[in-house]
N, C-alpha and C positions, 0 to 999 in steps of 0.2 A: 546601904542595906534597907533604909528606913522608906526609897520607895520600890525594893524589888518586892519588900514584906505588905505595901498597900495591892500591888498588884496580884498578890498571892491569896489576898484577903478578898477580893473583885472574883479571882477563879474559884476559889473555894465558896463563896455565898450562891456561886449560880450553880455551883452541885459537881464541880471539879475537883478533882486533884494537884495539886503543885505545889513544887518544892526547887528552893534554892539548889544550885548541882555546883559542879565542877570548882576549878579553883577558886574558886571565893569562900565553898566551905572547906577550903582545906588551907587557904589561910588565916578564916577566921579560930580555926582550931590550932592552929602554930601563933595566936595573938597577934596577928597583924590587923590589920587595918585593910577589909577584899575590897578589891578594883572590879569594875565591868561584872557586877551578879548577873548571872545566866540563870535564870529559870524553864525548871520543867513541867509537863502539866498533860493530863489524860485530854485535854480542851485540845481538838485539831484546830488547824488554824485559821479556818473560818469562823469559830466559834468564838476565839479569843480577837479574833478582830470584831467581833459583832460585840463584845461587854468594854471595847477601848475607844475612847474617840480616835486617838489620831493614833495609828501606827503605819508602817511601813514592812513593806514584803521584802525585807535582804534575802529572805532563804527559805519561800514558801514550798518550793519544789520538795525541802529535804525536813516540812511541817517549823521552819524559823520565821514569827513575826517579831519585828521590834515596835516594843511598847515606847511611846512617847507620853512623860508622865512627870510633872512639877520638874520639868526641865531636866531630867534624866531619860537615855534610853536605855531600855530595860529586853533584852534577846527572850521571849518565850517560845522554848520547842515541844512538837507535840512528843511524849514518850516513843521511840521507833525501836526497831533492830533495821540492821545494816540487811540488805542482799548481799550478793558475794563483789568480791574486788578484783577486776579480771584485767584493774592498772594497777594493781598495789598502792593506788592513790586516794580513788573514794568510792564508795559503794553503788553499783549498779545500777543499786535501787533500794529504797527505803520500806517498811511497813512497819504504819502506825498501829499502836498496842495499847495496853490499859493497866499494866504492869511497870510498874518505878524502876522494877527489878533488873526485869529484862531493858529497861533503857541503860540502866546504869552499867548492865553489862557489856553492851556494846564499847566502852569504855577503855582507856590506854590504861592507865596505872591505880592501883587500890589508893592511893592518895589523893584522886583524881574522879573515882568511881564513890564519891559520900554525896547525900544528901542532905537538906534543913530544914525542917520545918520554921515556920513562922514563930515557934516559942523557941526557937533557935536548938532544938532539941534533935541529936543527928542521928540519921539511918542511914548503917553500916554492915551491907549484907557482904561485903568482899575484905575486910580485915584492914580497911584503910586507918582508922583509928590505930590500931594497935601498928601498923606500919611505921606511921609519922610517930609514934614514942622512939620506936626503933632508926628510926633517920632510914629506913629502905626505900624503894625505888625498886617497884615490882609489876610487870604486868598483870593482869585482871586476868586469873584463866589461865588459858595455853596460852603463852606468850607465842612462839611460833608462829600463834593465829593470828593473833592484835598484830603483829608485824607484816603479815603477810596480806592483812584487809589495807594496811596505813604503814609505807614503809620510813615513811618521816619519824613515826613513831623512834624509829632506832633513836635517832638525832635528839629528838626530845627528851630520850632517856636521858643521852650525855650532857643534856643542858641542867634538867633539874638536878643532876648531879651536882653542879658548880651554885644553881642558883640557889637551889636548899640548903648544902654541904650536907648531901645525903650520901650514901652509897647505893650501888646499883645492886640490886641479889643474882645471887649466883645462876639461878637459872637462866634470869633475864639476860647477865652477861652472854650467858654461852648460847642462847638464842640469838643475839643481836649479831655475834660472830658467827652464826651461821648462814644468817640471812642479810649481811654486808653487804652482799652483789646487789640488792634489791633497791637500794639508797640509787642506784643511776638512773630508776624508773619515776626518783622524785624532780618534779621544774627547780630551776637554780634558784628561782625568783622565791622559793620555799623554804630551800638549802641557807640560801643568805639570809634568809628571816632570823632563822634558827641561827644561824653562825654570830652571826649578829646579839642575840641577846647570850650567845656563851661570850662575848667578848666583852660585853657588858656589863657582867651577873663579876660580884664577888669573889667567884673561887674558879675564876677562868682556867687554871692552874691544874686545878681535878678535873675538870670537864675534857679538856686538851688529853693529862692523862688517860683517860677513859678512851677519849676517839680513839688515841691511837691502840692499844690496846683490844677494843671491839671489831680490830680490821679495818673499819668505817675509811680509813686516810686511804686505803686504795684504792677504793672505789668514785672520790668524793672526787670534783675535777680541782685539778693541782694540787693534788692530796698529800702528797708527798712537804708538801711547806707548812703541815699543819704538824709536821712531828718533829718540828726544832724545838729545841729548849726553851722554855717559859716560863723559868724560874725568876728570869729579873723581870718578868713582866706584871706591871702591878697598874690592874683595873683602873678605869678615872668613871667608870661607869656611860663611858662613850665608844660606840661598836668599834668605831674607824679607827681607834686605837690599836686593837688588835691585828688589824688588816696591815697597817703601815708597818706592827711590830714584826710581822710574819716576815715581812718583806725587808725589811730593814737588816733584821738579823740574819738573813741570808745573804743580801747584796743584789735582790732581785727585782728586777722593774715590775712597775704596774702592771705592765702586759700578761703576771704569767697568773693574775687572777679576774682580768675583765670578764671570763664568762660568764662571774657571776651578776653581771650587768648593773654595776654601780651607775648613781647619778653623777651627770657632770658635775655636781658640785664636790662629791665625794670623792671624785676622780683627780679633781684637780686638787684637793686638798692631801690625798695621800702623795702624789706626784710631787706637788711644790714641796713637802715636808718631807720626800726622802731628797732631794736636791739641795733642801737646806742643811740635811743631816751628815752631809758628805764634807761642807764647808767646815774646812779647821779654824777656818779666822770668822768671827762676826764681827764689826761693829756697827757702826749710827746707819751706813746704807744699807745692813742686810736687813735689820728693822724697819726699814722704812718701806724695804722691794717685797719684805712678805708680811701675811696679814699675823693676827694672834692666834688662828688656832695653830696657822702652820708653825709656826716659834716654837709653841706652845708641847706640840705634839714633836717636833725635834728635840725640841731641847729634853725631855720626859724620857725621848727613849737615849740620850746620850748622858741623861744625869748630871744636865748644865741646871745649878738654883741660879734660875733667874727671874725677872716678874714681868715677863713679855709688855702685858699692858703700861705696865709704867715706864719701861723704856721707849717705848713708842710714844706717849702722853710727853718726853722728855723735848722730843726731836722740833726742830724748829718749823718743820713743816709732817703733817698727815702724808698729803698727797697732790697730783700735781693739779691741783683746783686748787690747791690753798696760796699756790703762785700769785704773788701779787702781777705779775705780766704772765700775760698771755700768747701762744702762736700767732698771734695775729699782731700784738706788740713788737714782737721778733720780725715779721714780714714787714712792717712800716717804715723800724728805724733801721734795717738794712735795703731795704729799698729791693727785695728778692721776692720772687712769687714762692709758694710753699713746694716745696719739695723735700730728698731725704736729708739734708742738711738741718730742716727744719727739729726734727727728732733728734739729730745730735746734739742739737745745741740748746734747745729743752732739758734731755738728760743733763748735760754739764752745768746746765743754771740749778739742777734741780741738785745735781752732788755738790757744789759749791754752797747751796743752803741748807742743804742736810747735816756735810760739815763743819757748818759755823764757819766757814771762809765768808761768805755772804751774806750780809741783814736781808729780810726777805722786805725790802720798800722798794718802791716800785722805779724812783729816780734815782739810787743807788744800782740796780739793774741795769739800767740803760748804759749808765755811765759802763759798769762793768760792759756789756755787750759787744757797746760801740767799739772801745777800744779792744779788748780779744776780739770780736768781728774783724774789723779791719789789719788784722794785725797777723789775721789766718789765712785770709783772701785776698 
């Protein structure tokens, strides 16, 4: 906070306006500790680039520079209201104002719609104070409206839901369930943001209730795996947890949520970890064929206490580099060019010293080799 308040002190000397916004002041008022201060400011964004050295235009078009400042970046947006939403995604078009008021009402939730002054002293023209006593989750306004400019908005409800352990207000509820259908006019790449920090957040359990509840699962793609039970599911504060549980608990391949366009690294690790989930038997080879999260994240959803990394730190070898011989040690002392033999008989040196059938030394190999070599062919 200590350099979004120097730069609020840089806009306010040169005859602006600006004020901390969004969630930062509304964590700092629930005693947390706010991440990413967003500031706002009557200063359009030429102006506030001419009192900074170094900033950057992320979002000049919609009046967002970012301030570059004792090695923080700092978002300053000019005050605006929205034009109209003719995607239900983002505003037409913007126009800048000179009014806090009118910014803060363009805003999704009264918890959400506070500002801060620099003596940390907060201005609260939509009841967000009094809301966060109440633990509510309320739109700014006609709800109807805030949903129908931002239909992600819905989604964000259900998350602060889980993240706060707030409840959603009644209005807001029955708004959200009206305009459900709207959620397919949001990009996946949006959807999974949001799904992602509900799978994350603390009280993934009330958020889950909520989707299904708001309608939100039938509109949302593969919606319908988002209304299984979630009561044995317990947070690690890692998304992909959620995704593999969905899927686990139903018995359903990856396939029936790639739309929402995971990275191959995500892909492979829900995939390896529902394949490991399905094995009744572990032992020294299943540890050694997959890594720790996948362990990690099977064994969690089948309520195996085990301590993945130390059983793998136990095994006589990592991985097939730690081989004391090599493929090319294989092609020498059998006298064979490489081919698919070669792989098989890798794997077998490699099960033979994973189970402590074999010291991993490299003249003790041979000897084994030569003799099952020749004793196969």
């Amino acid at each position: 906070m200590k350099t979004a308040i120097k730069v609020i002190e840089t806009l306010k000397e040169a005859g602006f306006q600006a004020y901390m916004v969004g969630g930062a002041v509304r964590d700092f008022q629930l005693g947390k500790i706010p991440q990413d201060v967003d500031v706002a400011s009557s200063a359009s964004p030429h102006q506030v680039k001419a009192l900074f050295k170094r900033t950057v235009d992320t979002g000049i078009e919609h009046g967002t520079v970012l301030v570059l400042l004792d090695g923080e970046g700092i978002e300053v947006t000019t005050f605006r209201t929205d034009g109209s939403y003719s995607d239900n995604r983002r505003p037409d078009s913007v126009e800048f104002v000179q009014s806090l008021e009118e910014d803060l009402m363009r805003r999704d939730f009264t918890i959400n719609a506070m500002a801060m002054t620099e003596q940390l002293d907060i201005i609260d023209p939509f009841g967000g104070k009094d809301d966060l006593k109440k633990q509510i989750i309320r739109a700014v306004g006609d709800p109807d409206q805030r949903f129908q400019e931002d239909a992600l908005r819905m989604l964000r409800a259900v998350r602060f839901s889980g993240q706060l352990d707030f409840v959603i207000e009644e209005n807001t509820v029955h708004s959200i369930q009206r305009h459900a259908p709207l959620i397919r006019t949001i990009a996946v790449e949006r959807l999974k943001a949001e799904l992602d920090k509900i799978f994350a957040n603390p009280n993934t359990q009330k958020s889950m209730a909520y989707l299904k509840t708001s309608n939100l699962t039938a509109f949302l793609p593969a919606g319908f795996l988002f209304e299984t039970d979630w009561t044995l599911y317990h947070p690690t504060g890692k998304s992909v947890y959620g995704w593999f549980y969905l899927l686990h608990k139903q018995n359903q391949p990856f396939s029936e949520v790639r739309d929402y366009r995971f990275s191959n690294e995500e892909k492979r690790l829900i995939e390896k970890s529902l394949e490991l989930a399905k094995l009744e038997f572990w032992d020294q080879w299943t540890f050694y064929q997959y890594s720790i999260d996948q362990l990690e994240m099977a064994s969690h959803a089948r309520s195996k206490m085990l301590d993945p990394a130390a059983a793998k730190k136990r095994l006589p070898i990592q991985s097939k580099s730690d081989l004391a011989a090599s493929g090319l040690d294989l092609m020498r002392w059998s006298g064979d060019r490489s081919g698919p033999w070669l792989k098989t008989w890798l794997e077998k040196l490699e099960k033979k010293i994973v189970y402590g059938e074999l010291e991993n030394d490299k003249e003790l190999i041979k000897d084994w080799f030569l003799h099952e070599y020749h004793r196969h062919t």
